[in-house]
C-alpha positions as CSV (number, residue, x, y, z in Angstrom):
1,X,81.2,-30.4,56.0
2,X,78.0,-31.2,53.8
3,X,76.7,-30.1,51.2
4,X,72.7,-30.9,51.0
5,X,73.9,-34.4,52.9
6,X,76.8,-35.3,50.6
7,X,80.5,-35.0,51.4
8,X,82.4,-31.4,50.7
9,X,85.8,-32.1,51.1
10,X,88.6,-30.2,52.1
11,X,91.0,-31.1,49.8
12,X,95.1,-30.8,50.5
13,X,97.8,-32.0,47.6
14,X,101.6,-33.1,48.4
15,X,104.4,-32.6,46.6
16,X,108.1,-32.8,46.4
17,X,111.1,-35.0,45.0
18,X,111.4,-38.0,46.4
19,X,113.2,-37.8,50.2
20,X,111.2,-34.8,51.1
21,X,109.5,-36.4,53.6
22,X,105.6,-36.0,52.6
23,X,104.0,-39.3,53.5
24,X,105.9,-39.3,56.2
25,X,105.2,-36.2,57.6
26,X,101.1,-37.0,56.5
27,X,101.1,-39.5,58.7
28,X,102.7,-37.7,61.7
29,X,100.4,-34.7,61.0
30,X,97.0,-37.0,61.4
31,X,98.0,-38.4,64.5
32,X,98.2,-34.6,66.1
33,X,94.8,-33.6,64.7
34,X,92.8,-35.3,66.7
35,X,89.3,-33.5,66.4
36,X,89.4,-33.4,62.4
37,X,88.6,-36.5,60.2
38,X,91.3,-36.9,57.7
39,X,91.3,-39.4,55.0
40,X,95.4,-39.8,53.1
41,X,95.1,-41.2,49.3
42,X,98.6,-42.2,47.3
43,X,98.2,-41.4,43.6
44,X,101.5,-43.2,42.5
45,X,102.6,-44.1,39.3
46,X,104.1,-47.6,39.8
47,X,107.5,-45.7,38.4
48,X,109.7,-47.4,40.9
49,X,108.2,-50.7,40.1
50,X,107.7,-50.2,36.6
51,X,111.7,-49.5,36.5
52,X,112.5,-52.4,38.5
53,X,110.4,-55.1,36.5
54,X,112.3,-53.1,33.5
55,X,115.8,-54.0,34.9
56,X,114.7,-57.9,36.0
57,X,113.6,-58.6,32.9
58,X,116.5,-57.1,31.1
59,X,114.2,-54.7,28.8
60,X,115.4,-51.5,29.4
61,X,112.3,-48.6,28.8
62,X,112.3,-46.2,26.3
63,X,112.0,-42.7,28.8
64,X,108.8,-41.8,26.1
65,X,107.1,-45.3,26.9
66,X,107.9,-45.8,30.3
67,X,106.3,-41.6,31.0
68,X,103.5,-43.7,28.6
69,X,103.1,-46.1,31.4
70,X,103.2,-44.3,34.2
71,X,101.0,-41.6,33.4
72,X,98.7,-44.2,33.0
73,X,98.9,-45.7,36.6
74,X,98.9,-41.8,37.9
75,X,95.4,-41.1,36.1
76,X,93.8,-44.0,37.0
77,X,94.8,-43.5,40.6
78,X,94.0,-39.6,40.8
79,X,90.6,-40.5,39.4
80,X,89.6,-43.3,41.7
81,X,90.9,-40.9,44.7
82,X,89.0,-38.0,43.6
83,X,85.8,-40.3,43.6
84,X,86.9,-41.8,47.1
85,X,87.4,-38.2,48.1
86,X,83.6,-37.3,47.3
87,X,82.6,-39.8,49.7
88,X,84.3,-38.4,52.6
89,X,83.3,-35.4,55.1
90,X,86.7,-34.1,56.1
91,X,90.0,-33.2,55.2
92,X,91.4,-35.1,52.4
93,X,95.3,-35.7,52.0
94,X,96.4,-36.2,48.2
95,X,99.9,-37.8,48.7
96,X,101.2,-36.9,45.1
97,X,99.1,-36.1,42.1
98,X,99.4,-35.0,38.2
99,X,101.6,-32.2,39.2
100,X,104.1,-34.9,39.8
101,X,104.3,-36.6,35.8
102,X,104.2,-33.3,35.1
103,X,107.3,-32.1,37.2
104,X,108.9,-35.9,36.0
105,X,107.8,-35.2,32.2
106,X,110.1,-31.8,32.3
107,X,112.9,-33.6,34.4
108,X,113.2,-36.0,31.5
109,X,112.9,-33.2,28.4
110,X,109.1,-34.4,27.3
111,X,107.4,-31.6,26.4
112,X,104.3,-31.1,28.6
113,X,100.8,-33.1,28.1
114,X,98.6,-31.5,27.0
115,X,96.0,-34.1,28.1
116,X,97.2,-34.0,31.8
117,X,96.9,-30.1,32.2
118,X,93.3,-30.2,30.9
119,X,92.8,-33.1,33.5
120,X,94.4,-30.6,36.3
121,X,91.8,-28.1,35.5
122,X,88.4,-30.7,34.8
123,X,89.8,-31.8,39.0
124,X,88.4,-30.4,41.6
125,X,90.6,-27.6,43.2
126,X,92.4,-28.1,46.1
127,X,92.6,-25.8,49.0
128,X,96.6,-26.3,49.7
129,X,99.1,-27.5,46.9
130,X,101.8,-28.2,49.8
131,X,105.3,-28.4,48.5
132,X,108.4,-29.9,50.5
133,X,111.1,-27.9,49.8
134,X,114.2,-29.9,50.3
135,X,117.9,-29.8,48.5
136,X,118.3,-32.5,46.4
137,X,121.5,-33.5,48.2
138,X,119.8,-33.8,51.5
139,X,116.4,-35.7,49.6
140,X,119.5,-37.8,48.7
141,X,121.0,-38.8,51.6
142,X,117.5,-39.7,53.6
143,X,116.7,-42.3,50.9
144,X,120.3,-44.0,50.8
145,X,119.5,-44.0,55.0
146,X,116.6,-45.8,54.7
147,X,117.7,-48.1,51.9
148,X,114.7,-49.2,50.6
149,X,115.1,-48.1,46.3
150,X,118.1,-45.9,45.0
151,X,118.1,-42.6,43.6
152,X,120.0,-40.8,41.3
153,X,121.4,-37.2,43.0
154,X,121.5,-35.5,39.2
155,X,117.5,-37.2,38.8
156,X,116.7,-36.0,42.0
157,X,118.2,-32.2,41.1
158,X,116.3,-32.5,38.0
159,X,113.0,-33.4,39.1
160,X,113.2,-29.9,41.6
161,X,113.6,-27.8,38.6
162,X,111.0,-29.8,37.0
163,X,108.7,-28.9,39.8
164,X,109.9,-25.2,39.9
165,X,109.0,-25.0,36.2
166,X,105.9,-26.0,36.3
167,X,103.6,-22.8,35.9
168,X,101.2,-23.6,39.2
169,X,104.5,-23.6,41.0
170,X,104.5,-20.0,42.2
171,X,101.2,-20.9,44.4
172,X,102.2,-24.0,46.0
173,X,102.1,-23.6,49.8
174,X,106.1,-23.9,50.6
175,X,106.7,-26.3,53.1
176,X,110.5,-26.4,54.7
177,X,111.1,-29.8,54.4
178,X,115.0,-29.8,55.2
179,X,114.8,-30.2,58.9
180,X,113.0,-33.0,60.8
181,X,109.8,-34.6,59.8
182,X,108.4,-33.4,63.4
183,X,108.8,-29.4,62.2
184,X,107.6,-30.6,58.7
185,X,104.4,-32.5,59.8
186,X,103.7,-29.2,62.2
187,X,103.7,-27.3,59.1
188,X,101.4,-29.2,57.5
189,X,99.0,-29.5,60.8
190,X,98.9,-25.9,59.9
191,X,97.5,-26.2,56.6
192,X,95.3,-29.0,57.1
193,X,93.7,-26.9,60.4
194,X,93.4,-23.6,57.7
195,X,92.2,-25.3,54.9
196,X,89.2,-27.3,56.7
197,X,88.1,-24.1,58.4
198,X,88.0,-22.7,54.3
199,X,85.7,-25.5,53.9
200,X,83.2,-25.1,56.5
201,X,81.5,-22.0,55.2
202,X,81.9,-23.3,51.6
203,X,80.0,-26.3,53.3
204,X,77.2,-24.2,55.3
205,X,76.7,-22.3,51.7
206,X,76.4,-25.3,49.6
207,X,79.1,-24.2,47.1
208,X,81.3,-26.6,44.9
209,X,84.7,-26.4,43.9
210,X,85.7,-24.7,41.2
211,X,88.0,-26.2,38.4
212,X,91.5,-26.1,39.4
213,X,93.4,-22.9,37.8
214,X,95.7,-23.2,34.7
């Protein structure tokens, strides 16, 4: 998939409170597609981290400055993805990306950025905007199983109806992440197969992406 010898991406973006399952399931999903080249990028933003240096340190984090801080980390990884995404012919996996402050910014009562939703449009647009839809009380469960950080449940029911706020939510690609990651990284095989057979022809054509919507 070139476009006069450079790169045209398929582009797919992951989402979904924490415990839904999408890295995992992007990892699963790559080792079943064997004849497509698929590059997975992680545009986190250090919020786990950020919160525990917070509570070492004893200096608890105003929510305003610590959304400060992290929105930070999340823009400078999206745009350093993007660019690494230019470089690669295939399908590119976007673990996470602005949606995500965004969804966090109306979990915690901050009025949305202005400055984040005009960086959502300037982006290229993505193919798939795949959503794992999970209850918050199973999301729970799976990440007091694997032990590794702690989660609030009320957070974690927040963050959902952050997402399902958001106004790009009703065209999100729904993927049902409540049952095992096997069904979930089938799902996303799906999307992966569908949205790099969208690029092809963009590819023979020598289009680019358009701006994502608003």
């Amino acid at each position: 998939m070139t476009q006069h010898g450079k790169p045209v991406p398929a582009l797919i973006v992951l989402l979904g409170i924490d415990g839904a399952g999408k890295s995992t399931a992007a990892r699963e999903a790559v080792e079943l597609l064997t004849d497509t080249p698929v590059l997975v990028l992680g545009n986190y933003s250090g919020r786990k981290t950020i919160s525990a240096l917070s509570q070492r340190f004893g200096l608890p984090l105003p929510v305003q400055l610590a959304d400060v801080l992290e929105s930070a980390v999340r823009v400078f990884n999206v745009l350093l993805n993007h660019l690494r995404a230019a470089r690669f012919d295939g399908v590119v996996i976007m673990d996470r990306h602005l949606y995500c402050q965004l969804a966090l910014r109306r979990a915690r009562g901050i009025r949305r950025c202005r400055a984040l939703s005009a960086l959502l449009r300037l982006l290229p647009k993505a193919q798939a905007v795949a959503y794992f839809d999970i209850t918050p009380e199973q999301a729970h469960e799976r990440i007091m199983l694997r032990g590794e950080d702690q989660e609030d449940l009320a957070d974690l029911e927040k963050f959902r109806e952050g997402y399902s706020g958001l106004p790009w939510y009703p065209g999100f690609t729904r993927i049902d992440a409540g049952g095992s990651t096997e069904r979930s990284a089938l799902q996303l095989k799906k999307i992966i197969e569908d949205a790099a057979a969208a690029a092809a022809p963009r590819a023979r054509l020598g289009s680019t992406p358009h701006p994502a919507d608003s």
